[in-house]
N, CA, C and O atoms as a GROMACS GRO file, in nm:
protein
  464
    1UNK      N    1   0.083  -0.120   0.000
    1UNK     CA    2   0.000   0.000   0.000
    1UNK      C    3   0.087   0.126   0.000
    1UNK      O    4   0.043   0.223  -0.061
    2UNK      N    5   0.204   0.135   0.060
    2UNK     CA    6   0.259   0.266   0.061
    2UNK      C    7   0.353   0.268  -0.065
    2UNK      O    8   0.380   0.377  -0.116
    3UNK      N    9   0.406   0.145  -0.119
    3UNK     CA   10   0.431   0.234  -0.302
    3UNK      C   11   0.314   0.292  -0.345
    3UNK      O   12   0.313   0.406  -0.389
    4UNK      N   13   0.186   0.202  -0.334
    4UNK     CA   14   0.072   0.243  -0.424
    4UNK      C   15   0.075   0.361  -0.389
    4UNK      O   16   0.091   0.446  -0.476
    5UNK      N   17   0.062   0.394  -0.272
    5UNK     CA   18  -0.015   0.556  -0.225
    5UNK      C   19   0.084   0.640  -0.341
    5UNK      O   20   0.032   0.711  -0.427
    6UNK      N   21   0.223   0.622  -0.330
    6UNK     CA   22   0.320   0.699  -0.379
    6UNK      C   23   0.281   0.707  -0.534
    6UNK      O   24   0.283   0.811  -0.599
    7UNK      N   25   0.252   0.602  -0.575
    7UNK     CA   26   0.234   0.586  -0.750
    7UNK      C   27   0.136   0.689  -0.791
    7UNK      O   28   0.151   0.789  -0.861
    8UNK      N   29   0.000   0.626  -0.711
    8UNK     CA   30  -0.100   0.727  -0.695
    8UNK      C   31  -0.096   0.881  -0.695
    8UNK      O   32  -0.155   0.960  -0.768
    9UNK      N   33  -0.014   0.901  -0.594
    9UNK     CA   34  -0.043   1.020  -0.632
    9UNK      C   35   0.103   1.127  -0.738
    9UNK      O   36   0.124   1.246  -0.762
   10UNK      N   37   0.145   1.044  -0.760
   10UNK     CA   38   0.243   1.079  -0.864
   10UNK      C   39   0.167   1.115  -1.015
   10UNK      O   40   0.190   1.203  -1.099
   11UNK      N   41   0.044   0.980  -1.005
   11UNK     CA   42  -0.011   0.991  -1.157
   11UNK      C   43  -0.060   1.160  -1.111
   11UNK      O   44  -0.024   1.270  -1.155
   12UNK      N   45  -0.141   1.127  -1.022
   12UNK     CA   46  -0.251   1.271  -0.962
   12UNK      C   47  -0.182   1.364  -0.985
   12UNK      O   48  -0.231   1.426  -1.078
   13UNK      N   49  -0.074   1.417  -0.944
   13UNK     CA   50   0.043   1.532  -0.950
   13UNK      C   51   0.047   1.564  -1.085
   13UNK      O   52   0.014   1.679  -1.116
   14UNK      N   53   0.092   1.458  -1.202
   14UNK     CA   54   0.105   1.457  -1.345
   14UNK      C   55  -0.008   1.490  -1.418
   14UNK      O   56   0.004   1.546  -1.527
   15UNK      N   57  -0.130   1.459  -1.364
   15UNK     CA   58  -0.256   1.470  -1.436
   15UNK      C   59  -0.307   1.636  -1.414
   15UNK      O   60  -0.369   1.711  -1.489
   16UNK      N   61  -0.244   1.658  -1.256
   16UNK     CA   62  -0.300   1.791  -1.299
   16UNK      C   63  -0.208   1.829  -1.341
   16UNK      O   64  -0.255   1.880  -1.444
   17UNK      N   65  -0.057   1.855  -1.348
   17UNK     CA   66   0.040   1.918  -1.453
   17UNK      C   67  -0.052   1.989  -1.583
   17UNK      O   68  -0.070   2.102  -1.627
   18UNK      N   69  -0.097   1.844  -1.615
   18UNK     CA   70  -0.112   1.809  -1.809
   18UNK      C   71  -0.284   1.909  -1.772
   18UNK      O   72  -0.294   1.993  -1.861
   19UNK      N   73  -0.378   1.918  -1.698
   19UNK     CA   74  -0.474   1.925  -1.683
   19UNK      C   75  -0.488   2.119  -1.709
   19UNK      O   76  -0.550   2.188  -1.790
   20UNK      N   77  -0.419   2.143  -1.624
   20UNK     CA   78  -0.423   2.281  -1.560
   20UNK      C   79  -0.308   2.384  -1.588
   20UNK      O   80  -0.312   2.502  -1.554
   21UNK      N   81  -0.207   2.326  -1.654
   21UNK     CA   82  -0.078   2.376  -1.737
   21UNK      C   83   0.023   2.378  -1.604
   21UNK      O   84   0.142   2.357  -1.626
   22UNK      N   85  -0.006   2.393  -1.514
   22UNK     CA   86   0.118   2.423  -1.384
   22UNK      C   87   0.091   2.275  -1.279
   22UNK      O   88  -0.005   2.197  -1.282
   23UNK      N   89   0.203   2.273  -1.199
   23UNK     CA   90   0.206   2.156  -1.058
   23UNK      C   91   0.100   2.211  -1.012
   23UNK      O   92   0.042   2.313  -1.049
   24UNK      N   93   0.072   2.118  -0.909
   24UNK     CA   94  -0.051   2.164  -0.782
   24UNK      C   95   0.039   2.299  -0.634
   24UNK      O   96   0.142   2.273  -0.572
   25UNK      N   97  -0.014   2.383  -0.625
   25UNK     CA   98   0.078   2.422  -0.501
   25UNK      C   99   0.069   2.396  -0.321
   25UNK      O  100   0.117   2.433  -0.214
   26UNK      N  101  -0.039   2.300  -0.387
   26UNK     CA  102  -0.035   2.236  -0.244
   26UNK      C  103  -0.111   2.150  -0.188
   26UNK      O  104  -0.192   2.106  -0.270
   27UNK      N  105  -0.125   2.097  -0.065
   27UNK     CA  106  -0.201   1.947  -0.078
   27UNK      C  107  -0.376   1.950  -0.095
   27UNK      O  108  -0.453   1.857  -0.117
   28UNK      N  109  -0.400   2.082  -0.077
   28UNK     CA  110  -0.560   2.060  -0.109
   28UNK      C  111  -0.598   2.050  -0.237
   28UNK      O  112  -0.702   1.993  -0.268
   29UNK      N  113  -0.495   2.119  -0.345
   29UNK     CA  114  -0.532   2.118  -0.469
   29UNK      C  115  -0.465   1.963  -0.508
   29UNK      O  116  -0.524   1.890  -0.588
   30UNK      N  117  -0.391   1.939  -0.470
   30UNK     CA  118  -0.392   1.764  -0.497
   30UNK      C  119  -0.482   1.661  -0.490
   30UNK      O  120  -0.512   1.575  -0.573
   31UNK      N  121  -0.535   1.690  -0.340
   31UNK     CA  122  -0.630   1.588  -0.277
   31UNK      C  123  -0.762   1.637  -0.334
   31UNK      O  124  -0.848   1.549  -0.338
   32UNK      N  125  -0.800   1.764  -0.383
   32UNK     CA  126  -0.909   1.790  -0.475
   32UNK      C  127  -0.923   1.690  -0.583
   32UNK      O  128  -1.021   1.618  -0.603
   33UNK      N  129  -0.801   1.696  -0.657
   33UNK     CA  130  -0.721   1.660  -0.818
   33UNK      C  131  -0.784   1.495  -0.812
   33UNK      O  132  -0.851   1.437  -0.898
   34UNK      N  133  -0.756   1.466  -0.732
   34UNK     CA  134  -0.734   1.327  -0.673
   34UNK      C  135  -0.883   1.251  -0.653
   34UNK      O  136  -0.931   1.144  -0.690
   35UNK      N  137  -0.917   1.333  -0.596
   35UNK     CA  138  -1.069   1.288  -0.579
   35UNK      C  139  -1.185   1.284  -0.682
   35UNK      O  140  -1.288   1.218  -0.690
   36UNK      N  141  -1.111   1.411  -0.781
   36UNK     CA  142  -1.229   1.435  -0.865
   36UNK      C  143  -1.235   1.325  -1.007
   36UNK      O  144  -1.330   1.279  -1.069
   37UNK      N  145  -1.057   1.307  -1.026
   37UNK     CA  146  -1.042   1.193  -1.101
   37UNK      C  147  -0.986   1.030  -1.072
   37UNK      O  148  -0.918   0.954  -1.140
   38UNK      N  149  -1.049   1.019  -0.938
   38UNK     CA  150  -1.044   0.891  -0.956
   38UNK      C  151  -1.202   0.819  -0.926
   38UNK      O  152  -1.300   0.886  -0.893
   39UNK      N  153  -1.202   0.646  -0.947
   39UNK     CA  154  -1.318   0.623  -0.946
   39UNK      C  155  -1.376   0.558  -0.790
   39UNK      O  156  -1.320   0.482  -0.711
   40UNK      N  157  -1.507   0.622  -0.782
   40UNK     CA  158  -1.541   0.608  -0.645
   40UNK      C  159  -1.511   0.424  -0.600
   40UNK      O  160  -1.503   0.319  -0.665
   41UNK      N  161  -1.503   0.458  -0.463
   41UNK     CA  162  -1.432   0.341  -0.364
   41UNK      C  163  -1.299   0.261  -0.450
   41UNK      O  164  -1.277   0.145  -0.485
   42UNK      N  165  -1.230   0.389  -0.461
   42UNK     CA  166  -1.075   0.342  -0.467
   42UNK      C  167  -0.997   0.388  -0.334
   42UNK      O  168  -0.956   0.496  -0.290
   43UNK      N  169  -0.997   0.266  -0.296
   43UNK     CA  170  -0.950   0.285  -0.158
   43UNK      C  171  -0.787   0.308  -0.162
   43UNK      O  172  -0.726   0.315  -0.055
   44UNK      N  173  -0.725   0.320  -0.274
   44UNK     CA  174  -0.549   0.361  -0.281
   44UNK      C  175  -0.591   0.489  -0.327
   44UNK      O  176  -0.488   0.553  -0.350
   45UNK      N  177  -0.687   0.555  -0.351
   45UNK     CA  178  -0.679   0.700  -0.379
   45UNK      C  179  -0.735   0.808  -0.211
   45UNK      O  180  -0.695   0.912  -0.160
   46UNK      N  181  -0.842   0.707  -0.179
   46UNK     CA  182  -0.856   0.749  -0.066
   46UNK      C  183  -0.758   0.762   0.064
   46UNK      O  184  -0.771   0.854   0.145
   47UNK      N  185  -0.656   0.657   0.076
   47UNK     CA  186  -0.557   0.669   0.164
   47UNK      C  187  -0.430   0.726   0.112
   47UNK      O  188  -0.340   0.771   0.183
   48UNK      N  189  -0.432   0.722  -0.010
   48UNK     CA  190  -0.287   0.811  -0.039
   48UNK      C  191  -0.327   1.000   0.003
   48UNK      O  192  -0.245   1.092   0.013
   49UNK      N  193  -0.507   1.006   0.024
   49UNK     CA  194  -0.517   1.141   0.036
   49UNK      C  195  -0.498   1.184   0.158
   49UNK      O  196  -0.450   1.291   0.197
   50UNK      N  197  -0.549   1.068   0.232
   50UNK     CA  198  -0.520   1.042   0.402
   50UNK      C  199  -0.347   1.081   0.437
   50UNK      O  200  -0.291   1.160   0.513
   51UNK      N  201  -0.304   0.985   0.342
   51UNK     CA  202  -0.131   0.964   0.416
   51UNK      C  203  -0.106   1.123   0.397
   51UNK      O  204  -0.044   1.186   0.482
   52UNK      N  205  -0.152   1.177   0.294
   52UNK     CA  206  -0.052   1.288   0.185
   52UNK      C  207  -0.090   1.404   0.302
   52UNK      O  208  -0.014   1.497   0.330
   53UNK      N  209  -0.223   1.382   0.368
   53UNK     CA  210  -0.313   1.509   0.463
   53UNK      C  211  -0.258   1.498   0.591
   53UNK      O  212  -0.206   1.606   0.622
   54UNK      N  213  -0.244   1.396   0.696
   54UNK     CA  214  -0.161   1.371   0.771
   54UNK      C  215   0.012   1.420   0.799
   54UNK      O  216   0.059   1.458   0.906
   55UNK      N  217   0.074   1.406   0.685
   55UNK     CA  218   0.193   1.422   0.680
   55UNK      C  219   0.297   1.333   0.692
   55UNK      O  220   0.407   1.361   0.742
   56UNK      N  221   0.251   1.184   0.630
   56UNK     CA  222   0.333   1.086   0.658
   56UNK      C  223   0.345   1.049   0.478
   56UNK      O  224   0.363   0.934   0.438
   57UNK      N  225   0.333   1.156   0.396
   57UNK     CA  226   0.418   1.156   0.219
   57UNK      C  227   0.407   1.295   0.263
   57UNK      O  228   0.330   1.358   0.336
   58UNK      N  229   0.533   1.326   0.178
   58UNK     CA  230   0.561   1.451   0.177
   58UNK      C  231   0.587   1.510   0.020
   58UNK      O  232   0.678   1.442  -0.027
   59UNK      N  233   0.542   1.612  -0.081
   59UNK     CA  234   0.546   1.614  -0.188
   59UNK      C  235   0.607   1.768  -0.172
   59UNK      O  236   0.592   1.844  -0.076
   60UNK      N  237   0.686   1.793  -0.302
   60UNK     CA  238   0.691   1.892  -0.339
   60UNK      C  239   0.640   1.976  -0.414
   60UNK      O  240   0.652   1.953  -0.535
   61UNK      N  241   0.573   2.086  -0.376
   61UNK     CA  242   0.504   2.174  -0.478
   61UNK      C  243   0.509   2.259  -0.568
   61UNK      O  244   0.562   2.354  -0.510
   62UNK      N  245   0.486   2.298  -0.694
   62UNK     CA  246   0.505   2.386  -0.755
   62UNK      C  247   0.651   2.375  -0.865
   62UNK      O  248   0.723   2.461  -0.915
   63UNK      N  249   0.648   2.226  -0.871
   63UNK     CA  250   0.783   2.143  -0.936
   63UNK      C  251   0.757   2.171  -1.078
   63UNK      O  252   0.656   2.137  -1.140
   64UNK      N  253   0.867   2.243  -1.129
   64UNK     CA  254   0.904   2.279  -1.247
   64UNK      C  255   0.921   2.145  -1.356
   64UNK      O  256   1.032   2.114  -1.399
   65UNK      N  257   0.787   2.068  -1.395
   65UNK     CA  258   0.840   1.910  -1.459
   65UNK      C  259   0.875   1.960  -1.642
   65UNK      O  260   0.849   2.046  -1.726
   66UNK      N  261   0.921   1.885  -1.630
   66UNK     CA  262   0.964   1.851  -1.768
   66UNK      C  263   0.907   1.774  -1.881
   66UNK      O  264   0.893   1.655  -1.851
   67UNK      N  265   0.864   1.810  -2.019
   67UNK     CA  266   0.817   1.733  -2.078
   67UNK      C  267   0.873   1.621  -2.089
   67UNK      O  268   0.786   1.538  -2.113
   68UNK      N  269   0.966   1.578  -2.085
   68UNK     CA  270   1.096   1.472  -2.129
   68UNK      C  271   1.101   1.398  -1.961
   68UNK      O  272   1.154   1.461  -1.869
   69UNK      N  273   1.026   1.230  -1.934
   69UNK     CA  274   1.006   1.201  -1.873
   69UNK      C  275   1.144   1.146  -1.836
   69UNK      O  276   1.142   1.138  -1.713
   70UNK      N  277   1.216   1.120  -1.863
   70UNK     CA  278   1.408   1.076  -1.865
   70UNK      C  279   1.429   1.230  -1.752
   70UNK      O  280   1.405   1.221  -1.632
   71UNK      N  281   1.464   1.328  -1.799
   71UNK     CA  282   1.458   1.488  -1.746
   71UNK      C  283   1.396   1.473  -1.591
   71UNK      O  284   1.447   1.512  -1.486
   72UNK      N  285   1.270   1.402  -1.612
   72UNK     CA  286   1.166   1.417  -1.461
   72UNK      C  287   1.254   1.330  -1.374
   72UNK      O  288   1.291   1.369  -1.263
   73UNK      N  289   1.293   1.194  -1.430
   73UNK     CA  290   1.385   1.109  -1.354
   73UNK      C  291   1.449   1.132  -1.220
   73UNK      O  292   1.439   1.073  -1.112
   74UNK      N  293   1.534   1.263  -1.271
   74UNK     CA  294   1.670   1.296  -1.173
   74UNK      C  295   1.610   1.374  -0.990
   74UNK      O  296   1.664   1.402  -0.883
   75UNK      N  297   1.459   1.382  -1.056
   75UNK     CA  298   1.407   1.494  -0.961
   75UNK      C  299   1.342   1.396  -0.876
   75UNK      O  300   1.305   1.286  -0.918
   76UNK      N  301   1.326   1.436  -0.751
   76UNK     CA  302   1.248   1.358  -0.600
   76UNK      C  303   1.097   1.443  -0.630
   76UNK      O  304   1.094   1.566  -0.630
   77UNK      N  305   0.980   1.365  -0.654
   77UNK     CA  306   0.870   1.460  -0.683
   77UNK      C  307   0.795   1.445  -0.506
   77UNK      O  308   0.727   1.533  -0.452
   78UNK      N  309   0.831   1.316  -0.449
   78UNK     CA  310   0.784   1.281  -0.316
   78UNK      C  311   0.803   1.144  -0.273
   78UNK      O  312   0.832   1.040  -0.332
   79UNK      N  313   0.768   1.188  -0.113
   79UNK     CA  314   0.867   1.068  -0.027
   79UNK      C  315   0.807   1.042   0.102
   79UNK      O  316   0.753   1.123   0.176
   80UNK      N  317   0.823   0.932   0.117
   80UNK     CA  318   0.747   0.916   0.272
   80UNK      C  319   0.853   0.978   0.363
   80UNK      O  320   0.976   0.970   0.350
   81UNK      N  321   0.749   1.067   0.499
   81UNK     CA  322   0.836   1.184   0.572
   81UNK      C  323   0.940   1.100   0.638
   81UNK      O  324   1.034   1.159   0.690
   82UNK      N  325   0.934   0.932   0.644
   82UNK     CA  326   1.040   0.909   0.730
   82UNK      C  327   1.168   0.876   0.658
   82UNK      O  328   1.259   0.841   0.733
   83UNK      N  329   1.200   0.880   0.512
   83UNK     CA  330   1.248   0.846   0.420
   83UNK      C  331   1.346   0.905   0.486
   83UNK      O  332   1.395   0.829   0.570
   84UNK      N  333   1.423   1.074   0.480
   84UNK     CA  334   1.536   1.120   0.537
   84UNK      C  335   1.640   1.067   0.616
   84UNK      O  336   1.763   1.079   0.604
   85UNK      N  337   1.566   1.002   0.704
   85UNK     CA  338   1.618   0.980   0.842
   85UNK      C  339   1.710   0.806   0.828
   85UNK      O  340   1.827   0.768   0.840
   86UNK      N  341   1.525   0.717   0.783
   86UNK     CA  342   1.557   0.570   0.820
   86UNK      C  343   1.530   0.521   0.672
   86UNK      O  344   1.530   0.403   0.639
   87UNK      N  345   1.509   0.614   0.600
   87UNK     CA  346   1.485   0.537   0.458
   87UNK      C  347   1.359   0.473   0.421
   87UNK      O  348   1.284   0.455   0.517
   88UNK      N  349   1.302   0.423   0.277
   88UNK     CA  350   1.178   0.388   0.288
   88UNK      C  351   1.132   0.450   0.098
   88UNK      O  352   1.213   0.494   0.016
   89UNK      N  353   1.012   0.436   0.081
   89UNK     CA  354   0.975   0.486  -0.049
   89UNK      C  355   0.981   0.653  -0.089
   89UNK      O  356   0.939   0.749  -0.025
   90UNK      N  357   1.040   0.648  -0.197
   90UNK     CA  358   1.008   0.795  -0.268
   90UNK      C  359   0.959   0.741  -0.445
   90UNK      O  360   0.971   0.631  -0.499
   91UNK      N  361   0.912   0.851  -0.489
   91UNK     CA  362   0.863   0.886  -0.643
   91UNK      C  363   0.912   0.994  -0.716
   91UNK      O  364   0.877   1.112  -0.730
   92UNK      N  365   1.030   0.904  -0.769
   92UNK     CA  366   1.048   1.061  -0.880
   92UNK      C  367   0.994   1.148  -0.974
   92UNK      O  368   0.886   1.110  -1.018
   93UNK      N  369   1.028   1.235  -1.012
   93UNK     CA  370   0.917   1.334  -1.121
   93UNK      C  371   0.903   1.236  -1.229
   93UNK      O  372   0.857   1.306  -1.320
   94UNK      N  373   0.916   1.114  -1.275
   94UNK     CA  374   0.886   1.060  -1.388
   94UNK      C  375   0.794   0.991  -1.327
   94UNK      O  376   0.680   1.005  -1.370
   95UNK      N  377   0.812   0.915  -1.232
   95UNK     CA  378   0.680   0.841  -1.196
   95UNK      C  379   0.747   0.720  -1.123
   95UNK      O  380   0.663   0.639  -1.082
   96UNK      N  381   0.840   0.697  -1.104
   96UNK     CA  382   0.894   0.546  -1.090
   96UNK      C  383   0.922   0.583  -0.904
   96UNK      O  384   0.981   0.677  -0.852
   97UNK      N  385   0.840   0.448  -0.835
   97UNK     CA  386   0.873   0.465  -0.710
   97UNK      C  387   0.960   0.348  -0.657
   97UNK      O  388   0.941   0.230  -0.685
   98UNK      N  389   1.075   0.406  -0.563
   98UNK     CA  390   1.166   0.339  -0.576
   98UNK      C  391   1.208   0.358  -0.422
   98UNK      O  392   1.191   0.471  -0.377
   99UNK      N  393   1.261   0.254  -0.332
   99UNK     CA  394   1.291   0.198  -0.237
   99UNK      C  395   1.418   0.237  -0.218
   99UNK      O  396   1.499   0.166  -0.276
  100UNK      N  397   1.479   0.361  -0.131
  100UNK     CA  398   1.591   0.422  -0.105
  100UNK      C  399   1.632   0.378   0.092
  100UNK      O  400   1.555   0.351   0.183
  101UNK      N  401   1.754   0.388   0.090
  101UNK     CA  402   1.818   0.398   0.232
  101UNK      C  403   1.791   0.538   0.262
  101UNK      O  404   1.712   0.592   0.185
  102UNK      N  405   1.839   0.609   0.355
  102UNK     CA  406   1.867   0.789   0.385
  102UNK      C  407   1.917   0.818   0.343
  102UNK      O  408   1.908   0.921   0.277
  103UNK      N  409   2.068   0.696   0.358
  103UNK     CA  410   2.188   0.773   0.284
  103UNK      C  411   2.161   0.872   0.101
  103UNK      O  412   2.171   0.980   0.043
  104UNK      N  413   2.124   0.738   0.088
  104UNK     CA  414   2.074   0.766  -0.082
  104UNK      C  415   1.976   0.841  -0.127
  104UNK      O  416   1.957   0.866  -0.246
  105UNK      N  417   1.890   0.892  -0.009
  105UNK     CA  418   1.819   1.010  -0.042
  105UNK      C  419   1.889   1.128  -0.089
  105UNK      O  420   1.829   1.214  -0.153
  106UNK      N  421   1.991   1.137  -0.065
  106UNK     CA  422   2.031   1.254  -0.063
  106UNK      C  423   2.124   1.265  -0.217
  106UNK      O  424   2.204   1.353  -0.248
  107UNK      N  425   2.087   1.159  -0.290
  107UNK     CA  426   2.134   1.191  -0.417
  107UNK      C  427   2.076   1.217  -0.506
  107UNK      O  428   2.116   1.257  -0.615
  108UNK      N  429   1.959   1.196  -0.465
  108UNK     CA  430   1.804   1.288  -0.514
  108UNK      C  431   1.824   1.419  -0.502
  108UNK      O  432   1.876   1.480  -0.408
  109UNK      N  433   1.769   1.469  -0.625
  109UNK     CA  434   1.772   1.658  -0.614
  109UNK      C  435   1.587   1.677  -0.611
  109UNK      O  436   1.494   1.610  -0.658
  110UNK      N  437   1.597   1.820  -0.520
  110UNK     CA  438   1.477   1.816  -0.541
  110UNK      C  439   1.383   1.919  -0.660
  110UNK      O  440   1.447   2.023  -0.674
  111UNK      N  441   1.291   1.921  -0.723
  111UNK     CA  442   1.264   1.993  -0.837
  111UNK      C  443   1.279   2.166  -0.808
  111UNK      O  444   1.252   2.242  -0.716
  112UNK      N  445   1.345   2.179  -0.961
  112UNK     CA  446   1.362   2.355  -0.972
  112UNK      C  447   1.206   2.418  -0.964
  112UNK      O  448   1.110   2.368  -1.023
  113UNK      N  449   1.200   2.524  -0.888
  113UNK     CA  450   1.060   2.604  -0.903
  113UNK      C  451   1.036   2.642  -1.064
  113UNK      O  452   1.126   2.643  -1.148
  114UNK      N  453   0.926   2.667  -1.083
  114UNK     CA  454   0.948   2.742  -1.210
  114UNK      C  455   0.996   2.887  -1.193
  114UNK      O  456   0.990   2.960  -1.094
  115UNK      N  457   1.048   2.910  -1.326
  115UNK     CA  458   1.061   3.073  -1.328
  115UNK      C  459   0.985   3.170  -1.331
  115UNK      O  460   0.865   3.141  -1.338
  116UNK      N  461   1.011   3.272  -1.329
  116UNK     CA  462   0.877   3.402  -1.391
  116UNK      C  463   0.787   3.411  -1.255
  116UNK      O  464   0.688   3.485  -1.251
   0.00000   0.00000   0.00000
């Protein structure tokens, strides 16, 4: 369940990208995003909104993505909050969620704001 949550809301993040021309800037406009396009009693959309509202995923907002999903790769789009410390799941800006130590968090960059 906690990759899913992560996958989940990675698509959600991407969909509004493509939806709305910009990232979400923050978790209500996610957990809006989230709700409005997924299908009722999906219970991995419902708890990834839970985890994401709580504060146990932590996302970054307002991530400058890249059309060029290779490009999104290099970037940390979000991570479970205990990831830093003891390690655990993150999702990069392309979409791929992937099972890091702490150490190796930190070779993750996190996304440029946009400009302007």
């Amino acid at each position: 369940m906690r990759k899913a949550c992560l996958a989940k809301l990675g698509i959600a993040y991407h969909g509004f990208h493509t939806a709305r021309g910009r990232a979400p800037a923050g978790i209500d406009e996610l957990v809006s995003y989230l709700k409005e396009s997924s299908q009722e009693n999906d219970e991995v959309s419902s708890e990834s909104a839970k985890r994401l509202s709580e504060g146990a995923i932590v996302m970054y907002w307002n991530a400058a993505l890249h059309d060029d999903g290779d490009e999104n790769e290099k970037y940390v789009l979000g991570f479970e909050a205990a990831v830093p410390r003891n390690g655990g799941y993150l999702i990069t800006g392309g979409g791929t969620v992937v099972l890091v130590t702490g150490t190796s968090f930190k070779d993750f960059k996190e996304f440029p704001q946009p400009s302007g």
